[in-house]
ZADREN-540822 format. One record per residue (C-alpha): residue number from 1; residue in three letters; x, y, z. Coordinates in Angstrom, 2 decimals, m for minus. Layout:
! ZADREN-540822
i->NUM | aa->ALA | x->X | y->Y | z->Z
...
END
This chain:
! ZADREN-540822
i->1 | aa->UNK | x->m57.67 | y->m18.56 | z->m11.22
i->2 | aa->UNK | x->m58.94 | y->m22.04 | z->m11.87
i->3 | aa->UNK | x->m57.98 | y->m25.04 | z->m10.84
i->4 | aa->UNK | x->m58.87 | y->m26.88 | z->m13.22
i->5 | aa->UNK | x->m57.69 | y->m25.90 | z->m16.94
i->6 | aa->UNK | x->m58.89 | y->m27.69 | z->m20.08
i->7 | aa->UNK | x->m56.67 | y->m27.10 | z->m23.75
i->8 | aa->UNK | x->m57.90 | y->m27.81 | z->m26.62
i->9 | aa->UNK | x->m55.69 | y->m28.53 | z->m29.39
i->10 | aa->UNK | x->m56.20 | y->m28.46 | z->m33.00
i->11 | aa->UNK | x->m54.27 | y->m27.91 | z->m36.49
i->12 | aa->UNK | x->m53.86 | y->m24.20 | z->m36.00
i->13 | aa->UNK | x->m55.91 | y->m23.72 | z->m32.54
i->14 | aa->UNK | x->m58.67 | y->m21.54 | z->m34.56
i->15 | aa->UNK | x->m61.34 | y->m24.01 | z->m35.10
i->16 | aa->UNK | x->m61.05 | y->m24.92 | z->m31.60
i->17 | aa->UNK | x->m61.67 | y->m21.44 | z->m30.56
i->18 | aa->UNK | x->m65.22 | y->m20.91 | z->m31.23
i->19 | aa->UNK | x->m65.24 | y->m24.39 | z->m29.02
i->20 | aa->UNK | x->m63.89 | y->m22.59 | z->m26.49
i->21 | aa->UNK | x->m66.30 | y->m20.05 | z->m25.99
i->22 | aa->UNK | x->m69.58 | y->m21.90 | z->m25.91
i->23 | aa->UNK | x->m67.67 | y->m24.56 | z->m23.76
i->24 | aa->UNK | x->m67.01 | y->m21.32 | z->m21.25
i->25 | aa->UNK | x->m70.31 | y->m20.57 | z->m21.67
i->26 | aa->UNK | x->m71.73 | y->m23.88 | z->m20.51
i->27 | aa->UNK | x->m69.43 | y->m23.45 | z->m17.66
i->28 | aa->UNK | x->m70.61 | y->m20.40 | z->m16.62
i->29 | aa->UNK | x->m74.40 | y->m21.54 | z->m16.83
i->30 | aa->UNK | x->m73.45 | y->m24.97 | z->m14.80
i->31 | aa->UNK | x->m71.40 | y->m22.80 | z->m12.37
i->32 | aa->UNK | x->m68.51 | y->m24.63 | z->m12.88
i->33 | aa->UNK | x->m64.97 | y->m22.73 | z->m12.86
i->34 | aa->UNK | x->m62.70 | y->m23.64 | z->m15.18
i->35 | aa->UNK | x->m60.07 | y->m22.24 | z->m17.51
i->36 | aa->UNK | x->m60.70 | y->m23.15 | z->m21.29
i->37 | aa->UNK | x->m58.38 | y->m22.40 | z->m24.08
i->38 | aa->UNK | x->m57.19 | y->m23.52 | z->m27.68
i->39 | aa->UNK | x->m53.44 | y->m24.08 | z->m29.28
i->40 | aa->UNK | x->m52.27 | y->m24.89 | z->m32.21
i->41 | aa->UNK | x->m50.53 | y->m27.97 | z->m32.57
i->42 | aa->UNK | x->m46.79 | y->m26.33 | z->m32.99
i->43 | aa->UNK | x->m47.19 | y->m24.80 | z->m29.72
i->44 | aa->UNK | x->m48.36 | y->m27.09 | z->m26.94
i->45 | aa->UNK | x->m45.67 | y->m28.49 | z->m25.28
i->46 | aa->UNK | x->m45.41 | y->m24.61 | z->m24.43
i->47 | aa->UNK | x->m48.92 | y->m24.39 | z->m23.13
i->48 | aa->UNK | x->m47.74 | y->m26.99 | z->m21.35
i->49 | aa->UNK | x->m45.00 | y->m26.36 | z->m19.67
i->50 | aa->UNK | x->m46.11 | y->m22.61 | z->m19.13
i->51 | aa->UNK | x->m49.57 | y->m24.02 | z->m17.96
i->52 | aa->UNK | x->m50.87 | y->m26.18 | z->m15.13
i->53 | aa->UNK | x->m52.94 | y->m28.20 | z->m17.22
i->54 | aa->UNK | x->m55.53 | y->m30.33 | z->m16.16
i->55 | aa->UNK | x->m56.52 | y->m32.71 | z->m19.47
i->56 | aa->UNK | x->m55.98 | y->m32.00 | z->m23.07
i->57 | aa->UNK | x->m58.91 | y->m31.99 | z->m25.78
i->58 | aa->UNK | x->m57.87 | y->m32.39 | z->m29.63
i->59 | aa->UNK | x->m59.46 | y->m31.48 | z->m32.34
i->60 | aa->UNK | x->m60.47 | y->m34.57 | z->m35.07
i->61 | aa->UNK | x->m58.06 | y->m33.13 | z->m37.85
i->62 | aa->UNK | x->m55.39 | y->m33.65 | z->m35.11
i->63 | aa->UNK | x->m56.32 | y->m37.23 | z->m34.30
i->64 | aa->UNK | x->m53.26 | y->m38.76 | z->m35.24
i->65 | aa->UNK | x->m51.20 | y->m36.79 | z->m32.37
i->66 | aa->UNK | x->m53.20 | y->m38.80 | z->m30.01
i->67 | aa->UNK | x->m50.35 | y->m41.19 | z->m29.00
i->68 | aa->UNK | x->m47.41 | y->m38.77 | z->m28.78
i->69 | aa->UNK | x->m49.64 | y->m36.57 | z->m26.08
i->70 | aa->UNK | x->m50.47 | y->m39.79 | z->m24.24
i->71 | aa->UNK | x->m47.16 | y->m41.01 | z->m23.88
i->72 | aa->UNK | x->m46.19 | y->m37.75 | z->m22.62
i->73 | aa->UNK | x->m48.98 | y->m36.26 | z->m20.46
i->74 | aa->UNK | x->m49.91 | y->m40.46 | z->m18.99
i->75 | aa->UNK | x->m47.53 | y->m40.41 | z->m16.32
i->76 | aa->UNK | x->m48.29 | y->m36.67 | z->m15.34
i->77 | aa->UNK | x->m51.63 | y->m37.66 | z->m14.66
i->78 | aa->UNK | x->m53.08 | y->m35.85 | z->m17.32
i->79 | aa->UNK | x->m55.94 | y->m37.50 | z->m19.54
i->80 | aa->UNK | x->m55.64 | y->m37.04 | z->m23.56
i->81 | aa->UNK | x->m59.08 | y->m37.68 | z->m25.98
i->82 | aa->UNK | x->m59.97 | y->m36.83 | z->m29.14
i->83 | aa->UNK | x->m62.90 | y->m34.54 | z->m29.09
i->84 | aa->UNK | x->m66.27 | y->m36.56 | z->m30.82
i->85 | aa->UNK | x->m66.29 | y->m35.75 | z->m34.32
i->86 | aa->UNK | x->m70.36 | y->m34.77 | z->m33.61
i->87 | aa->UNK | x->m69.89 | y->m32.70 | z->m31.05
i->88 | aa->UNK | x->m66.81 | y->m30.86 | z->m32.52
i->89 | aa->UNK | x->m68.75 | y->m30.27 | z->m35.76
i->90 | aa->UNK | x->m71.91 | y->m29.13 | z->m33.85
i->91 | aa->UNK | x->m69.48 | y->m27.14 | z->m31.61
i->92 | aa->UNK | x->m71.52 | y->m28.26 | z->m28.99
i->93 | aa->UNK | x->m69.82 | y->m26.79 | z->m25.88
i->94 | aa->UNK | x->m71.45 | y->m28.47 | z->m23.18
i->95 | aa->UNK | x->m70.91 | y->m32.14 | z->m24.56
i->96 | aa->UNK | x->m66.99 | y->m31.19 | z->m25.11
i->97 | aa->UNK | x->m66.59 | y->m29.65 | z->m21.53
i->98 | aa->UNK | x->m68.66 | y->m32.96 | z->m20.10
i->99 | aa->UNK | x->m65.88 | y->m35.00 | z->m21.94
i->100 | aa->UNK | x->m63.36 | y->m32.70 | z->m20.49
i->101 | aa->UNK | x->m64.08 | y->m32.76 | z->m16.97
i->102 | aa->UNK | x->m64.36 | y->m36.47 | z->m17.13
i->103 | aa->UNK | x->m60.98 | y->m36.67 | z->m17.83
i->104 | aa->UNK | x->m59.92 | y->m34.60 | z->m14.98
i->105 | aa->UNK | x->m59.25 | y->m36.95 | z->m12.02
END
């Protein structure tokens, strides 16, 4: 297992999933191991408590949420940003797991 795990979080966690795989894909081709995966917005304080998660990624559409996950994740340690509106659109998977990791301290 990883030890580093990246969620994405969106409206519905769908749009974020394509995101997911070409962000595992850059991964793979940097030779970095880490665990990717998208939620929906209903159900991440699940992933979260079920998870050890390492920085959370949302989605534009969920912008708004930024505050309520930063309030809560800040004093775990664990970094919240909204993914670039760009990069999300372009699903540009190596430019979202670069933003990732650099959340990760």
């Amino acid at each position: 297992m990883a030890e580093k795990t990246i969620m994405l979080c969106c409206a519905a966690g769908m749009s974020t999933s394509l995101l997911v795989t070409k962000m595992q894909k850059a991964a793979e081709e940097q030779g970095i191991e880490v665990e990717i995966f998208a939620t929906g917005a209903s159900d991440a304080d699940n992933q979260l408590e079920s998870k050890n998660i390492s920085c959370v990624l949302l989605g534009p559409q969920v912008r708004f949420m930024e505050g309520q996950f930063k309030e809560k994740l800040a004093p775990k340690g664990i970094g919240v940003e909204v993914i670039d509106m760009k990069s999300y659109g372009m699903m540009d998977g190596a430019t979202v797991l670069k933003q990732g990791l650099a959340l990760i301290k």
